[in-house]
N, C-alpha and C positions, 0 to 999 in steps of 0.2 A: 211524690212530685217535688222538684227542687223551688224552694221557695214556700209551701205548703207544710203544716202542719208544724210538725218538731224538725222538720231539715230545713236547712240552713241555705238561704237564699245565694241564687246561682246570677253569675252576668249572662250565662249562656243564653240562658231562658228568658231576658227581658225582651226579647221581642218575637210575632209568631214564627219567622221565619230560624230563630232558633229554638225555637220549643219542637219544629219538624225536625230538627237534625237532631236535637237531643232524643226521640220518642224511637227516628230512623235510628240511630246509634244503640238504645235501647232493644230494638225488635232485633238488630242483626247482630247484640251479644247474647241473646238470650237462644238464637239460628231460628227464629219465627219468622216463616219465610208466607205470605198472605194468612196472617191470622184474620181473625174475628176481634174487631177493637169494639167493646163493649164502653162506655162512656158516663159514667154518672157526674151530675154535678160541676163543679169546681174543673175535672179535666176536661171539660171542653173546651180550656182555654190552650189546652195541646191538643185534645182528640180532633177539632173543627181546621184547623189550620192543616194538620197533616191530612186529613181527609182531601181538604181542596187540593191541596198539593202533591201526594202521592196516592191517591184513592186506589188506584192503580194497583197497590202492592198488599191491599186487603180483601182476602174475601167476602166479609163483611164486616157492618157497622152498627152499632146498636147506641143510642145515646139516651139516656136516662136523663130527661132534664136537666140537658147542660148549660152553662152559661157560654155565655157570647154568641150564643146564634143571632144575635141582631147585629155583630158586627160586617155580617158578609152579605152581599147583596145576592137577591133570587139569581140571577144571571150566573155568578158563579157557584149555585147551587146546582143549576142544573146541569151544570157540567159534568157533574159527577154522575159515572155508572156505575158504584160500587151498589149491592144490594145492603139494604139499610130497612131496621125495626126500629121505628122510632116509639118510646119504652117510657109511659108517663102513669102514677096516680092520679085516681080522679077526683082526689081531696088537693093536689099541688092544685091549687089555682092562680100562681105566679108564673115559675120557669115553665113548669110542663105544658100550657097550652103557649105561651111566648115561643117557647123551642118548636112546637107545633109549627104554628104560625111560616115559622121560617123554613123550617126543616123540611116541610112539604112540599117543597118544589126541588127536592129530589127526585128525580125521574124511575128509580127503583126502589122507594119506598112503600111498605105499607106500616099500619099502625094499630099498637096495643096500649091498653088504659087498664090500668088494674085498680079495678072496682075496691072500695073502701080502705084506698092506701094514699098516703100522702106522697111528699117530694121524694122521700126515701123508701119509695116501693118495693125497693128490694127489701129493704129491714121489714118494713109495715106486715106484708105479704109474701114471704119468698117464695109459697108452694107457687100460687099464681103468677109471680113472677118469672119462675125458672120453667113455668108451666107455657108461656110466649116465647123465651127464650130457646128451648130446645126446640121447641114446632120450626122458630125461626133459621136455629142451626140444622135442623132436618132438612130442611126446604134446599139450602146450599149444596146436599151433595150432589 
């Protein structure tokens, strides 16, 4: 992610409305044509914004305690009909129930907590993790 980690910060990306066209630019060099946008962390500051704005173009949505769910109001939550796992440890006692909180009033959600994992569930747990995830990606066809 441009701006993140060791790469080298972008003007594209300082605002959300260009973090959709960078992710959209991103999905249609790679021909990912309604993927599955899986979300941990830090990318919800791209994954949430394209969601509201092109939910449309994913078959589903999976966000692992991500930040900025408190930037968008329930109203524009619910707008969204993408099917969506909303994907937290049940040792995160910051983002994952905060993302909760919000993420809930998506109208085609449901929700998995991986027992004895923290923020980073995937790392903590992955059998149980990938173990919600595929049930989740089964459910989709």
């Amino acid at each position: 992610m441009p701006g993140y980690g060791d790469s080298p910060p972008a003007e594209m990306v300082a605002t959300a409305q260009g973090r959709v066209a960078f992710l959209d630019h991103v999905l249609q060099e790679l021909g990912m044509w309604r993927p599955v946008l899986v979300s941990p962390s830090m990318s919800g500051r791209f994954a949430l914004p394209f969601l509201l704005a092109r939910g449309d173009r994913l078959a589903g949505f999976v966000p692992v305690a991500p930040v900025g769910t408190k930037d968008y109001a329930a109203e524009q939550y619910r707008q969204v009909q993408t099917p969506t796992l909303i994907l937290y440890g049940d040792r995160d006692t910051s983002l994952g129930p905060q993302a909760l909180q919000s993420l809930q009033h998506l109208p085609r959600h449901r929700v998995a907590v991986v027992p004895d994992a923290g923020h980073a569930c995937y790392l903590d747990k992955p059998e149980d993790f990938h173990r919600a995830l595929l049930g989740f990606l089964r459910q989709l066809k």
